[in-house]
N, C-alpha and C positions, 0 to 999 in steps of 0.2 A: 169769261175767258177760262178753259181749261190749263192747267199743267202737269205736262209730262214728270212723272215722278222719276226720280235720278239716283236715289237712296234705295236699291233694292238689300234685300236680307242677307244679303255675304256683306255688303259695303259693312252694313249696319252693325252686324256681328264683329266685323275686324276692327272696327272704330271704337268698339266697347272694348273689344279685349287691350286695343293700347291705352285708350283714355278713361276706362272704367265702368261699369255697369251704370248705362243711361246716358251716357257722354257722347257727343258727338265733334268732339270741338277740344283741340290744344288745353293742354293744363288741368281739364280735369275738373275737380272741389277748385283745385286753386285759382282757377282761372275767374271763378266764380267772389273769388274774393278781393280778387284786383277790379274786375268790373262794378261793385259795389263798393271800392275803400271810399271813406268818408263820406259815403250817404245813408242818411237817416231812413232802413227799411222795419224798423218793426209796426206790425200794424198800418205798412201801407200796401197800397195798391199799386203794384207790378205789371207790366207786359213786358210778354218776354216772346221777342219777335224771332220765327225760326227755332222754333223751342224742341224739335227733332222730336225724340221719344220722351223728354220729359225729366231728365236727371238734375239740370241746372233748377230746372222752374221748383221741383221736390225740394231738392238742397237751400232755395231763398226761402221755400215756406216753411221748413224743419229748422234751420238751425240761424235764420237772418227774423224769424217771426213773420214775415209779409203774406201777404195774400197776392196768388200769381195767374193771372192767366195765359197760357201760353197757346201762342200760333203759329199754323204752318200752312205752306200752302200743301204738302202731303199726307192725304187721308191715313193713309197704313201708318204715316206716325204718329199721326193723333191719336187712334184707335190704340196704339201699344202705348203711351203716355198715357191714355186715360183709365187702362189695368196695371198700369205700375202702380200711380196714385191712389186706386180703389186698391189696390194690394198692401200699401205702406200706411194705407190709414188716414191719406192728407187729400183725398176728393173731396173735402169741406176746405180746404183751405187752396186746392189748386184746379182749377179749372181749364179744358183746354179744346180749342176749337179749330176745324180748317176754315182757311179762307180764301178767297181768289186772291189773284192779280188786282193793283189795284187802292181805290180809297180805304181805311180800313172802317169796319162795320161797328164802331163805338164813336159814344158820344165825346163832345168836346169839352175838354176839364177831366176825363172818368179814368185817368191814371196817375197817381204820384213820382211813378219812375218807371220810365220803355228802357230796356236793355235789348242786348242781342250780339250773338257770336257767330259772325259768319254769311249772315243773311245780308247783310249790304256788298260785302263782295259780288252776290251774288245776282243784284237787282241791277237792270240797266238804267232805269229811272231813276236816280236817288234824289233827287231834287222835290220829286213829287213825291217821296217815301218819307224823307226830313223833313218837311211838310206839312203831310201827315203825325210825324210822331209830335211836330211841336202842338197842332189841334188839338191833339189825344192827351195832353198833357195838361196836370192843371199849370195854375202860374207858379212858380216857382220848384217845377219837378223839375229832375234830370233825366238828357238821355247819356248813356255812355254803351260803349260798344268794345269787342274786340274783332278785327278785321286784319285779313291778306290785303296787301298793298301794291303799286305795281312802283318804277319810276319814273321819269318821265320818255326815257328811250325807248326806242321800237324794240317790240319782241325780238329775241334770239330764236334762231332752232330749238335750243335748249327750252326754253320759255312756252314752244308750241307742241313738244312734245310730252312735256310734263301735263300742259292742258288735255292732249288725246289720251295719256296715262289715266287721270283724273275723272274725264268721263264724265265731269260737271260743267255745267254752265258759269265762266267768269264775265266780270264787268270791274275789273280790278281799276282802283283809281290810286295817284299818289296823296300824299298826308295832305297837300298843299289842295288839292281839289277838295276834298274831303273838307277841310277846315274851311274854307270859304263857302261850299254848300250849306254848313253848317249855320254861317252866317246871315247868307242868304235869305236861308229858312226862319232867322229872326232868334237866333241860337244868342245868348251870351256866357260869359264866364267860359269861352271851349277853351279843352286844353286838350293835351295828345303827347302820346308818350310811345316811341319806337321801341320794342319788344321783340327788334329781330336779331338782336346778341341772345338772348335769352331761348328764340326756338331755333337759334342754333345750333346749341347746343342741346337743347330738348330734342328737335328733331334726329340728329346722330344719334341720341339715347335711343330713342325711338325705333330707328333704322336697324340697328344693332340688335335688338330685342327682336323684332321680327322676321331677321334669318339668324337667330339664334336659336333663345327658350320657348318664344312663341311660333318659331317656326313648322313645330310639329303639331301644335294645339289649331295651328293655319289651316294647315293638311286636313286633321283631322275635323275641321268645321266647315272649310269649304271647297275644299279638293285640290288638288296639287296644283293643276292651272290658274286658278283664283289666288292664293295662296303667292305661285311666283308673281304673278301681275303683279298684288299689294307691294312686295319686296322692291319690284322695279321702278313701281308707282313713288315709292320713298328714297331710292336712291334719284330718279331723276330731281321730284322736288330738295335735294340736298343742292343740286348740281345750280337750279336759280336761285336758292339761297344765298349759297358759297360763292356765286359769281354776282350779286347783290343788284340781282333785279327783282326779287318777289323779296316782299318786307313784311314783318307782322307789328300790330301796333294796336293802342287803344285810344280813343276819339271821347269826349264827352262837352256835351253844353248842356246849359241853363234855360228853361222857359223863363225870361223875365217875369217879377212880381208885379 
């Protein structure tokens, strides 16, 4: 099964200049350290699902010790994650593959911890995806996540304009879906933590910065039209924020031992 790639090289570039060189995803380095608090990663073995160009999976093998492999279903981002890596020196310690839709192409036991920022949002099957990451896992790995969230009420306007803003494909679920898939899938120890105080006010920092100081670095990257888009693209996502129907949040369970 093909996929349509959705990450073109404006997205991509504007995504680095707010989240940082290599980022694709809310928080940055930090986000990468709330998805890892209290799990044992030196010397293990990582997947890192949705691993875009490569900055988080770099960051668990540089400064967590692990060894990473990251996937996407997006060629062009593989392909720029696997010269980051060869550029920083850490292609012996991070490896990174495309993959389809789908079962994932590793054996069962052959990771210590699945993470992933974003990519379940964006999966309409997650039942077969949790599934999957619990096979992929040995006994007693973790998976943990950071994810967009929906609530249980029907979209707003607001809610379906932000989506045509965005330009990405959603499959947004509430915390409550999410924790009982998790269970489903044979998860224990899940726990979950609402982190939409948090990119609330991250996101306004955000917003602000971008028809600000960044708004001329905008221009000058990806032309004036692209540029206002992003700005608009951040003020609508404020607007389901602020009106508390799109949530952010992090997810994690247990393979039983």
């Amino acid at each position: 099964m093909s996929h349509e790639a959705e990450y073109n090289d404006n997205m991509v570039r504007m995504l680095e200049l707010i989240w940082g060189e290599g980022y694709m995803a809310p928080g940055g380095p930090g986000n990468v350290a709330r998805i890892l608090s209290s799990i044992d990663t030196r010397d293990q073995h990582i997947l890192d699902v949705g691993c875009g160009i490569g900055g988080p999976a770099m960051e668990m093998a540089s400064r967590y010790g692990a060894r990473v492999t990251g996937i996407d279903l997006e060629a062009p981002l593989i392909a720029r994650a696997e010269r980051a890596a060869g550029e920083r020196g850490l292609a012996d310690r991070c490896r990174f593959q495309a993959v389809a839709p789908g079962a994932l192409p590793f054996a069962d036991g052959e990771f210590d911890v699945v993470v992933s920022s974003g990519a379940v949002t964006q999966t309409d099957d997650v039942a077969s995806l949790f599934s999957e990451f619990h096979r992929v896992l040995r006994p007693g790995g973790w998976f943990s996540c950071y994810e967009w969230l929906r609530t249980d009420r029907p979209y707003t306007e607001a809610m379906h304009y932000w989506f045509e803003m965005e330009g990405l494909t959603y499959a947004m679920r509430s915390f409550e879906e999410y924790l009982s898939l998790l269970a489903e899938a044979g998860f224990t120890e899940i726990d979950s933590e609402d982190a939409t105080d948090w990119y609330r006010v991250e996101g306004r920092r955000e917003y602000e910065l971008l028809r600000g100081e960044l708004y001329q670095p905008l221009v000058d990257a990806l032309g004036q039209a692209d540029a206002d888009h992003f700005v608009e693209n951040w003020r609508a996502m404020l607007v389901v924020i602020d009106g508390g129907e799109m949530k952010q949040g992090y997810l994690r369970g247990r393979r039983p031992t």
